[in-house]
C-alpha positions as CSV (number, residue, x, y, z in Angstrom):
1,X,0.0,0.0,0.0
2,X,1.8,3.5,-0.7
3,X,1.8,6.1,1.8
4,X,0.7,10.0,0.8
5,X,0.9,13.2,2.5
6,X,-1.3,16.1,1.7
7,X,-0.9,19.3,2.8
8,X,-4.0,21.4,2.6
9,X,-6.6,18.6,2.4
10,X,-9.4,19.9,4.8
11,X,-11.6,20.8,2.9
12,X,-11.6,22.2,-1.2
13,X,-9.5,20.3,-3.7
14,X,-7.4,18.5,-0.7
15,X,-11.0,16.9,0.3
16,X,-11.2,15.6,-2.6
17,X,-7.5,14.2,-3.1
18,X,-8.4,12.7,-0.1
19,X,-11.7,10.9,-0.8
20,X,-10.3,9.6,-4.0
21,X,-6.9,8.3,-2.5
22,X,-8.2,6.3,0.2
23,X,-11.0,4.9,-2.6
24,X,-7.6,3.9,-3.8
25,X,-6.8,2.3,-1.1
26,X,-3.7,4.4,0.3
27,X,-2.9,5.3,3.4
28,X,-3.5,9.1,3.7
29,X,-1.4,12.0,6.2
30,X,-3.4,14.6,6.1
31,X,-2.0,18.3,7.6
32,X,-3.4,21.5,7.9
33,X,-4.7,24.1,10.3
34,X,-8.1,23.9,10.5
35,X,-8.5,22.0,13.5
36,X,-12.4,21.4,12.5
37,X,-12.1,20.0,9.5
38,X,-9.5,18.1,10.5
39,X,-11.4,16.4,13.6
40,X,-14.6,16.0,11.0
41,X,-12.3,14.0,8.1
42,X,-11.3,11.6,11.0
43,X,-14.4,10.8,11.6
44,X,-15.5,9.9,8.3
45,X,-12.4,7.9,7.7
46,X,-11.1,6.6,10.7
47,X,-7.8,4.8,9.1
48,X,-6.5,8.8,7.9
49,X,-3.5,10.1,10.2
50,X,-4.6,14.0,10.7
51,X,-2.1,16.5,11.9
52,X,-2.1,20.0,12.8
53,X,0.4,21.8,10.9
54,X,1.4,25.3,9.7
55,X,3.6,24.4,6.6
56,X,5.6,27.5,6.8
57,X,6.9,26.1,10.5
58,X,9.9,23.6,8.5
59,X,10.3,22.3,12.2
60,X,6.6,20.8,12.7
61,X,6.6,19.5,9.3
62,X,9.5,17.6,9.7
63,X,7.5,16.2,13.2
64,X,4.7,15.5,10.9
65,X,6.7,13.4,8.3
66,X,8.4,11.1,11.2
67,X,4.6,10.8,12.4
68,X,3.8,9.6,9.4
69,X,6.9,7.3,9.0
70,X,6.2,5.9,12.2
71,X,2.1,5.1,11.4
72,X,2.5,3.7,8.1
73,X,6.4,3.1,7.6
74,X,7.3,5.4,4.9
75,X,6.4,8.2,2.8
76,X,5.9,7.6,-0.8
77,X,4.3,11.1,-2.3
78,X,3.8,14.4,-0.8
79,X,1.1,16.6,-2.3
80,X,1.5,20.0,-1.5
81,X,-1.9,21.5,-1.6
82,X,-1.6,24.6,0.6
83,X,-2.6,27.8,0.3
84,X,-2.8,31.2,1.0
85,X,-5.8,33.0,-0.8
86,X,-6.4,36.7,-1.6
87,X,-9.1,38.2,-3.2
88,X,-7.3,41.9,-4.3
89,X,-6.3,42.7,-7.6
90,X,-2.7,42.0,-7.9
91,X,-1.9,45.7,-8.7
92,X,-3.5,46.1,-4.5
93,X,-1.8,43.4,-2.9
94,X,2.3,43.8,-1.7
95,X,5.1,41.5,-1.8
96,X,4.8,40.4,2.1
97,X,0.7,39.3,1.0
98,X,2.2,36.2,-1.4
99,X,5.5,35.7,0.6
100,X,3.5,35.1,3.9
């Protein structure tokens, strides 16, 4: 069985990467920072390794990966998924907006 992590995946398009990989039958780490969503997707699928995780904090994704490693013995694929949205026109919106 191959082993994902998804960054992003509360909700949206992550969901949905989600929902189709363990239809797929792989073992899903899922990280974010919507602790909600997060508590609601292991609900629904019990076998999913959640995490809470701001992935511009290096340090706690590392944590998260040997989390992983340790649950379901390796990591195979990493889908990066997260996101920062803004809804200003670019010629409104500074640097520090798409850096943060």
């Amino acid at each position: 069985m191959k082993n994902v992590i998804i960054t992003g995946a509360a909700q949206g398009i992550g969901y949905f990467l989600v929902k189709q990989l363990l239809t797929d039958k792989y073992n899903v780490t899922v990280l974010d920072l919507d602790v909600g969503n997060l508590g609601a997707l292991s609900k629904e699928w019990p076998s999913l390794l959640t995490l809470v995780c701001d992935v511009r904090d290096s340090n706690r994704i590392k944590e998260c990966v040997e989390e992983s490693v340790l649950k379901f013995g390796s990591v195979d694929c990493a889908i990066h998924n997260a996101c920062r949205c803004t809804f200003e026109s670019m010629n409104n919106t500074d640097d520090a907006t798409y850096r943060d």
